[in-house]
C-alpha positions in Angstrom: -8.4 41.7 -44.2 -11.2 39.4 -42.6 -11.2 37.4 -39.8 -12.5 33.8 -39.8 -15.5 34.6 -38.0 -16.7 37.3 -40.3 -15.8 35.4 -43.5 -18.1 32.6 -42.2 -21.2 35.4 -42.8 -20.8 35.1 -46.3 -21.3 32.5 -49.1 -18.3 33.9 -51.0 -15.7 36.5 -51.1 -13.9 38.5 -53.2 -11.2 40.4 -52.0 -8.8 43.3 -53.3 -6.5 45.8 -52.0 -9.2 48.6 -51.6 -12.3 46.2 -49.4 -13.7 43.4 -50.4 -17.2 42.0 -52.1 -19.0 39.3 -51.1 -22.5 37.5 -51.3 -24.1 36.8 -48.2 -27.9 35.1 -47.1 -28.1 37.3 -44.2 -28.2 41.1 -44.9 -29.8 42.1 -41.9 -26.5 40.7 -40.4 -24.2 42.2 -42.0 -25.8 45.9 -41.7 -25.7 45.5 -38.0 -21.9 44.6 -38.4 -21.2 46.8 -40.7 -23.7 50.2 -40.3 -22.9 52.4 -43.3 -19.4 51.4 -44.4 -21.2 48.7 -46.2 -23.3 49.0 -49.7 -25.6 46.2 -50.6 -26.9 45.3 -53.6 -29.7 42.4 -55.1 -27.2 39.8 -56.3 -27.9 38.7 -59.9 -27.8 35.1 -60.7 -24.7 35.5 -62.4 -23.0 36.7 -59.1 -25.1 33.7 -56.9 -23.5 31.3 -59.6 -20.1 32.7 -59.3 -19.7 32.4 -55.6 -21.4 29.4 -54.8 -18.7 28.0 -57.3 -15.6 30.1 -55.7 -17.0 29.8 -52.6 -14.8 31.6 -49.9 -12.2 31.8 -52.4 -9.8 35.1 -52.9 -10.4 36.4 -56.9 
């Protein structure tokens, strides 16, 4: 589903069979890649927690 590069955008990423979520430190980046077939939300800590834990790890 994501290529290497890409996946290196984000801190962590969980994918299923419909997209993908993911938490990244560069929005601005991702809405350029992206344009509107992206929706971005303000991460809670829970979520930051979660990922830096998982890390680029498939749920």
């Amino acid at each position: 589903m994501i290529d290497r590069d890409l996946r290196s955008e984000f801190v962590g990423i969980r994918e299923n069979k419909y997209g993908f979520e993911a938490l990244t430190n560069n929005v601005q980046k991702i809405k350029s890649i992206f344009d509107r077939e992206v929706v971005i939300e303000k991460a809670t800590l829970e979520d930051i927690m979660l990922y830096t834990v998982r890390g680029n790890k498939s749920a």
